[in-house]
C-alpha positions as CSV (number, residue, x, y, z in Angstrom):
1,X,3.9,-2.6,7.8
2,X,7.1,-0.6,6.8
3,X,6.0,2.6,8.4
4,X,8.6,5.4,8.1
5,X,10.6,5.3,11.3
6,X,11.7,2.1,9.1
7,X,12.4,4.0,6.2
8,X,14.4,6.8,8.4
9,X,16.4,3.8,9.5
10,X,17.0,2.4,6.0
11,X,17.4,6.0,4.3
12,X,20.0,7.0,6.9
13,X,22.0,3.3,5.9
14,X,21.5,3.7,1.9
15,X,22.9,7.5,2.0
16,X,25.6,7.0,3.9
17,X,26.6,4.0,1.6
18,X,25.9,5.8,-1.5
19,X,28.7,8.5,-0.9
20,X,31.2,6.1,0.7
21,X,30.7,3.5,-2.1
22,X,32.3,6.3,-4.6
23,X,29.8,4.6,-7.0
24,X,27.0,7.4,-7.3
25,X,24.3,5.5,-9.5
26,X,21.2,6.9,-8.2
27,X,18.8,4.6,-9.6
28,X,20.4,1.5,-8.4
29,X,20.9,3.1,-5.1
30,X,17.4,3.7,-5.1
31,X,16.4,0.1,-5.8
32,X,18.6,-1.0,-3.7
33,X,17.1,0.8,-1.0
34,X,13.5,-0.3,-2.1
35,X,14.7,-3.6,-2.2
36,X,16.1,-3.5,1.8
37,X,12.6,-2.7,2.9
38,X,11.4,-5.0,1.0
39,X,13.6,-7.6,2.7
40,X,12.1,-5.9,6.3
41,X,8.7,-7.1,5.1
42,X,9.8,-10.8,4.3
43,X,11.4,-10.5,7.9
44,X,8.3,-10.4,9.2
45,X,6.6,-13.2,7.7
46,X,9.5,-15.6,8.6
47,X,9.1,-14.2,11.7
48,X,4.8,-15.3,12.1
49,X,6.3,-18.5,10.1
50,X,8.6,-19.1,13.3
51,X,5.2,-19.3,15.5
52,X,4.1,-22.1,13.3
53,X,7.5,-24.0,13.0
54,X,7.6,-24.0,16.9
55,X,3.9,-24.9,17.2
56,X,4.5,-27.9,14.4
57,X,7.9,-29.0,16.7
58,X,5.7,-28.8,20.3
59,X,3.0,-31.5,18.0
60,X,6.2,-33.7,16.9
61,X,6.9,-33.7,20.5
62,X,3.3,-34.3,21.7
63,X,2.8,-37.0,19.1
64,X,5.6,-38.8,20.8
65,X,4.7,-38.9,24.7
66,X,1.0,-39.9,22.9
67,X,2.5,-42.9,21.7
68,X,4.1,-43.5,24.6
69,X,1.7,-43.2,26.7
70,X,-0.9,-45.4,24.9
71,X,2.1,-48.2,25.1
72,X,2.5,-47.3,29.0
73,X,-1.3,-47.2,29.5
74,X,-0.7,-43.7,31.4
75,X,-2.7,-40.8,30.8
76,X,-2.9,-38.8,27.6
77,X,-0.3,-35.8,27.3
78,X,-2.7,-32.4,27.2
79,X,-2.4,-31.2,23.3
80,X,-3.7,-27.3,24.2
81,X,-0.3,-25.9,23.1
82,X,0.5,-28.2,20.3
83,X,-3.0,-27.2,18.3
84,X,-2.9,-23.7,20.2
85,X,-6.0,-22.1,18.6
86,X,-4.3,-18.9,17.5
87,X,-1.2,-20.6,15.9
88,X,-3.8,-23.1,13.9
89,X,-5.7,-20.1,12.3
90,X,-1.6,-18.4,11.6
91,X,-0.4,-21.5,10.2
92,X,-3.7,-21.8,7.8
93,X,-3.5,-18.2,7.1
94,X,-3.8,-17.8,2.8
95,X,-1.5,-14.8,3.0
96,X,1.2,-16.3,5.1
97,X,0.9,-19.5,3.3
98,X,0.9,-18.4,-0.1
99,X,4.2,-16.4,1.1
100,X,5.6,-19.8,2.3
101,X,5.0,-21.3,-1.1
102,X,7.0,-18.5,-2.9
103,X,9.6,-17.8,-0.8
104,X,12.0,-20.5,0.9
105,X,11.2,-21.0,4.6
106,X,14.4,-20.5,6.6
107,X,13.2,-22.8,9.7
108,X,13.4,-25.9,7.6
109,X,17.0,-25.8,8.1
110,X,17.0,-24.3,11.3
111,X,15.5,-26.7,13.2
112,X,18.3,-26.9,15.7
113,X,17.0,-23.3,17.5
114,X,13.1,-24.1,16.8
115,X,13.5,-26.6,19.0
116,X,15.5,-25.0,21.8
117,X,12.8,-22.1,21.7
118,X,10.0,-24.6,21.6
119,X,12.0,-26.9,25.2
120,X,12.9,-22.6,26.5
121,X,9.0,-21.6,25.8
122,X,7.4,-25.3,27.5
123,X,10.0,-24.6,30.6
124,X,8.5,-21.4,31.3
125,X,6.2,-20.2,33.7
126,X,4.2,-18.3,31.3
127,X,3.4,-22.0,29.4
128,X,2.9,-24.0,32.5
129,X,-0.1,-21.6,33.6
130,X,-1.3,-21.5,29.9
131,X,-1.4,-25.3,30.4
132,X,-2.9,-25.5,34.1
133,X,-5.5,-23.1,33.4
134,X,-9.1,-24.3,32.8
135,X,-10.0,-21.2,30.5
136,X,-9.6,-22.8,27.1
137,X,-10.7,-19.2,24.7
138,X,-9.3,-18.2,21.8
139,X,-7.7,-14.9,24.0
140,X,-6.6,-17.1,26.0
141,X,-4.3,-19.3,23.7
142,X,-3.8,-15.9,21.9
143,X,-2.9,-13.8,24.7
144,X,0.0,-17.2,25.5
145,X,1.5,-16.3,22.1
146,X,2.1,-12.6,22.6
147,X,3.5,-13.4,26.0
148,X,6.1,-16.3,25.3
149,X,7.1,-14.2,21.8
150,X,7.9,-11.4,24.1
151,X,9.5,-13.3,26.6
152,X,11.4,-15.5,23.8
153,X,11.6,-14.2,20.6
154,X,12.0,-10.4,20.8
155,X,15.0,-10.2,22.7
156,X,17.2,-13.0,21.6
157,X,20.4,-12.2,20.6
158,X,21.1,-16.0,19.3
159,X,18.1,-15.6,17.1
160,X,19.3,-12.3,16.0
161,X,22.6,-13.5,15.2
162,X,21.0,-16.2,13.1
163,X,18.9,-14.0,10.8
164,X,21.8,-11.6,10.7
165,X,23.4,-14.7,9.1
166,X,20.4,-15.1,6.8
167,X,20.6,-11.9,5.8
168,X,22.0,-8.7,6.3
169,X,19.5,-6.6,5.6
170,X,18.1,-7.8,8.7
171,X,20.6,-6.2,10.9
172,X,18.6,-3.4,12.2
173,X,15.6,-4.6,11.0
174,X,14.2,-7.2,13.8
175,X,13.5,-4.5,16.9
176,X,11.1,-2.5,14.6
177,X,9.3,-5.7,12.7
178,X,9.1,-7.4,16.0
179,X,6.3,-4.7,17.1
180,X,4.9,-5.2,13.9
181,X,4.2,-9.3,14.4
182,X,3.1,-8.5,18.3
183,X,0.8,-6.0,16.8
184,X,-0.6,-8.7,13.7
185,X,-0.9,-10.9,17.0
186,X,-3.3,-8.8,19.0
187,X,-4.7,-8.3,16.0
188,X,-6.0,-11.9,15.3
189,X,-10.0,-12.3,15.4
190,X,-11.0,-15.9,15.5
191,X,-14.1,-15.1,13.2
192,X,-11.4,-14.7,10.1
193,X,-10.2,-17.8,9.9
194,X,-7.7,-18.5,7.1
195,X,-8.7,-15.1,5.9
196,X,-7.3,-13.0,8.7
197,X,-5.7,-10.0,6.9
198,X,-1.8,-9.7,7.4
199,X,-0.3,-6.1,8.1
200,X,0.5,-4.8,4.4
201,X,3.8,-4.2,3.2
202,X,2.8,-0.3,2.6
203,X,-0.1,1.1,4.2
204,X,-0.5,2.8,1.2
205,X,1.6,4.2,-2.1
206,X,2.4,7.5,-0.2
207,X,4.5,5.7,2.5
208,X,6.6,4.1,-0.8
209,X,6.9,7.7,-2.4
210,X,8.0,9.3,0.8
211,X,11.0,6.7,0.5
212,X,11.9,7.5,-2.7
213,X,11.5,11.2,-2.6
214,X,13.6,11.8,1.0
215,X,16.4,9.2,-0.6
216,X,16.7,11.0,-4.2
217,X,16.1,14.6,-2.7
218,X,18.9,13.6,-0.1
219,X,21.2,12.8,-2.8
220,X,20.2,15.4,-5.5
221,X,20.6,18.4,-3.1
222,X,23.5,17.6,-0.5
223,X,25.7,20.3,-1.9
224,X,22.6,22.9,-1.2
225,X,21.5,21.3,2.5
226,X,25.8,21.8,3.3
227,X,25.5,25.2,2.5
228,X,22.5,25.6,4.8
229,X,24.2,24.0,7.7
230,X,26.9,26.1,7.2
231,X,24.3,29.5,6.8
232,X,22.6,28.6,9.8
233,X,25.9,27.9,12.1
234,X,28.9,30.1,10.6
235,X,30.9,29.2,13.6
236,X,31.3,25.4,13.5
237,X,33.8,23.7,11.5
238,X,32.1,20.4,9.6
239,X,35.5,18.8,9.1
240,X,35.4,18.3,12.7
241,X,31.8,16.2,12.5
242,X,31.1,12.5,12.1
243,X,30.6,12.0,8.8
244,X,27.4,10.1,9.8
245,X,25.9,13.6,11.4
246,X,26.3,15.5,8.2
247,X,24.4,12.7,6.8
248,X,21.7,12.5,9.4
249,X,21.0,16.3,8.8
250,X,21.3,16.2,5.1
251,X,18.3,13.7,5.6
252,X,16.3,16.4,8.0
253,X,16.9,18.9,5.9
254,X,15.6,17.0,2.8
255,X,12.3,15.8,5.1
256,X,11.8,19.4,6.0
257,X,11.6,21.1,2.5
258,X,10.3,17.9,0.8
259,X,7.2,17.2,2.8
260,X,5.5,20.2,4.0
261,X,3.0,17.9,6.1
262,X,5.4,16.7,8.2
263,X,5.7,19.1,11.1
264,X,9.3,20.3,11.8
265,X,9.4,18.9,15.6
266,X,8.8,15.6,14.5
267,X,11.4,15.5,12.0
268,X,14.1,16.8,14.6
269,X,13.1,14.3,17.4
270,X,13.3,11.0,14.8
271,X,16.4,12.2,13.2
272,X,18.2,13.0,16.3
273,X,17.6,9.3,17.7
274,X,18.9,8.0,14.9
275,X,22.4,10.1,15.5
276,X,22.6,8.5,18.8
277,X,21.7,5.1,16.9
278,X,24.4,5.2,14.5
279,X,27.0,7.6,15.3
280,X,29.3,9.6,18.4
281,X,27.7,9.3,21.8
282,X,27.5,12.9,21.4
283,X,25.7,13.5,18.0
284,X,22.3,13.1,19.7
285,X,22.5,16.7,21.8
286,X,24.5,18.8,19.2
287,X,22.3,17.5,16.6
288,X,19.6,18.6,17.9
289,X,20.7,22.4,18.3
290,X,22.3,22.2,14.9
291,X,18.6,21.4,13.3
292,X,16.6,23.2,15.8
293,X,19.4,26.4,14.3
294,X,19.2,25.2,10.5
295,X,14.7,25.1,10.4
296,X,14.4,28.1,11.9
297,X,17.2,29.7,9.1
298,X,15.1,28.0,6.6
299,X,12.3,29.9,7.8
300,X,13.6,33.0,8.3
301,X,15.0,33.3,4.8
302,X,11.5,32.3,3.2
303,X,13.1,28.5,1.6
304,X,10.5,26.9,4.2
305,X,6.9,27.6,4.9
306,X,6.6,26.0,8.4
307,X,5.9,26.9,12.0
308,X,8.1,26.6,14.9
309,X,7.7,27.4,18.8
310,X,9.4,29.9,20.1
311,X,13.1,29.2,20.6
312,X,13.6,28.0,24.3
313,X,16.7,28.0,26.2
314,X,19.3,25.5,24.9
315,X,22.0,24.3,27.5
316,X,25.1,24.9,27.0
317,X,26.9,21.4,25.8
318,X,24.3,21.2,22.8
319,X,25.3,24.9,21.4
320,X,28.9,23.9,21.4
321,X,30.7,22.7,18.8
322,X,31.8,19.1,19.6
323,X,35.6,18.0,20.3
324,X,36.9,16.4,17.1
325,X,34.9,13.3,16.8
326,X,35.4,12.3,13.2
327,X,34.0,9.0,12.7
328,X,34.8,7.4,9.2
C-alpha cells in the first residue's frame, strides 16, 4: 500500500526536519521516517475499521425500530444496509481483525462522529436508492460502499481534523490512503470470504529500500547535490530560495543518481508537485527549470547515465530567478 508518491511525501517531511531539528542522528531519523509510513499503513486499516463501526451503529439503530415495531405491530424496518453484504465479509476479514486485536481501535471512543456519518450516509440520496432498489447482489451493496465513502468519508474535514488529533503523522497522510481503501473496496470478491487479501503494507522489499536509500543518500550527500545546483545555474543566488525548495531538489537529485530505473521526467513532475504542496506558490514553475537545468548538467558532465528529450522552450517566469521568497 505505501507506494512511493507516499514516500516522496514523507521523505520531503523527514529531511526537512532532520536539518531544522539541529539534531543530525541519521539512524533515528531514518526510523523515524520508517516508523511515519508505518503509521500511513495503520491509517488505513482504521480507516476499513470505520466502514464496520458505521455498519455495527446503522444495526444498533435497526435493532431498535425492530423492537419497536414488533411492540407497534407495524412492519419490519428493511436490514439491507445494517448486514450490507460487503461490510459483513470487511468486518469478518482475518487480516483486518487480527489488526483490531493488536492495535486499539480508535472508533470505540469516537462514537460521537460514527454516528453522525452513519444519520449523514442514511439521509442521502445515494442510501435511499440502495435501499429502494430491488437488486439485492453483492456489487450492488459493494458498489453503495464506494459511493457513500466517497461522498462521506474522503472529503471530510471534521474527520480529518479528528485523526489529525489521533495522530500527527496522519496529517498528510488521509488523501493518499483514502485511494488506497476505495481501491481494497473495488477490490472485494465475495468468493474470499474472511480470507479476502488486504493491500500490503509494501508491495514488496524494494519499495522499503527505495525509502531508505533516497532518505540516507539525501542526507549523506547534500553538500555534493548544493554544489550541483549551483554548477548547473551559476546565476541564481540560493540564499534567496525557500528553504523547502533546496530540499525538494536535494531529494531529486538524490532520486536521479540513486535509482537509475527511474526515468528522469518522472522524477521532475513528482517532485515539483510536491514544491507547490509544501512551499512558495511559486516553487512549482522555477522548480521545474532549476531540475530540468541541474539533470541535463549531470548528464553532460558524465555523473548520470540517463536520457533526456531534447530541451524545449521554457517560458520566461520559470528561468527567472524568484523574488526573495525565503520561507523558514
Amino acid at each position: 500500500m505505501i507506494n512511493r508518491e507516499l514516500i516522496r511525501i514523507k521523505a520531503v517531511q523527514l529531511t526537512y526536519a532532520y536539518f531544522q531539528n539541529g539534531n543530525h542522528n541519521i539512524d533515528n531519523a531514518e526510523k523515524e521516517l520508517l516508523f511515519s509510513l508505518s503509521k500511513a499503513y495503520h491509517l488505513y486499516n482504521c480507516l476499513l475499521l470505520l466502514i464496520v463501526a458505521i455498519t455495527r451503529m446503522a444495526r444498533k439503530h435497526t435493532d431498535i425500530a425492530v423492537a419497536k415495531a414488533e411492540r407497534e405491530g407495524k412492519e419490519m424496518p428493511s436490514q439491507k444496509f445494517a448486514f450490507n453484504k460487503f461490510a459483513v465479509q470487511l468486518e469478518e476479514n482475518r487480516m483486518l481483525r487480527t489488526f483490531a486485536e493488536e492495535q486499539k481501535n480508535i472508533w470505540e471512543d469516537k462514537t460521537e462522529i460514527v454516528k453522525k456519518l452513519y444519520t449523514q450516509m442514511e439521509q442521502s440520496e445515494t442510501y435511499r436508492n440502495f435501499m429502494e432498489t430491488e437488486e439485492d447482489g453483492y456489487e450492488v451493496h459493494r458498489e453503495v460502499w464506494r459511493k457513500l465513502y466517497k461522498q462521506f468519508i474522503q472529503n471530510n474535514d471534521e474527520l480529518d481534523a479528528i485523526l489529525e488529533e489521533v495522530s500527527l503523522y496522519w496529517n498528510d497522510d488521509k488523501e493518499v490512503v483514502d485511494t488506497f481503501v476505495l481501491k481494497t473496496i473495488k477490490r472485494f470478491d465475495p468468493k474470499t470470504n474472511a480470507k479476502q487479501e488486504l493491500l500490503p503494507e509494501y508491495t514488496d522489499e524494494e519499495d522499503k529500500e527505495y525509502a531508505r536509500k533516497l532518505f540516507r543518500a539525501t542526507i549523506l550527500n547534500a553538500e555534493q547535490y548544493q554544489r550541483y545546483m549551483t554548477e548547473a545555474s551559476r546565476n541564481w543566488d540560493f540564499s534567496r530560495l525557500a528553504y523547502m525548495d533546496v530540499v525538494v531538489m536535494q531529494l531529486a537529485i538524490a532520486e536521479m543518481l540513486t535509482f537509475p530505473n527511474i526515468p528522469v521526467n518522472v522524477t521532475i513532475n513528482e517532485y515539483v508537485e510536491l514544491a507547490k504542496l509544501y512551499s512558495t506558490p511559486r516553487s512549482g514553475s522555477y522548480i521545474n527549470g532549476m531540475l530540468d537545468a541541474i539533470a541535463r548538467h549531470l548528464i553532460s558532465s558524465g555523473k548520470m547515465r540517463k536520457r533526456m528529450p531534447a530541451r524545449q522552450h521554457v517560458k520566461q517566469e520559470v528561468a527567472q530567478q524568484p523574488e526573495d521568497e525565503t520561507k523558514e
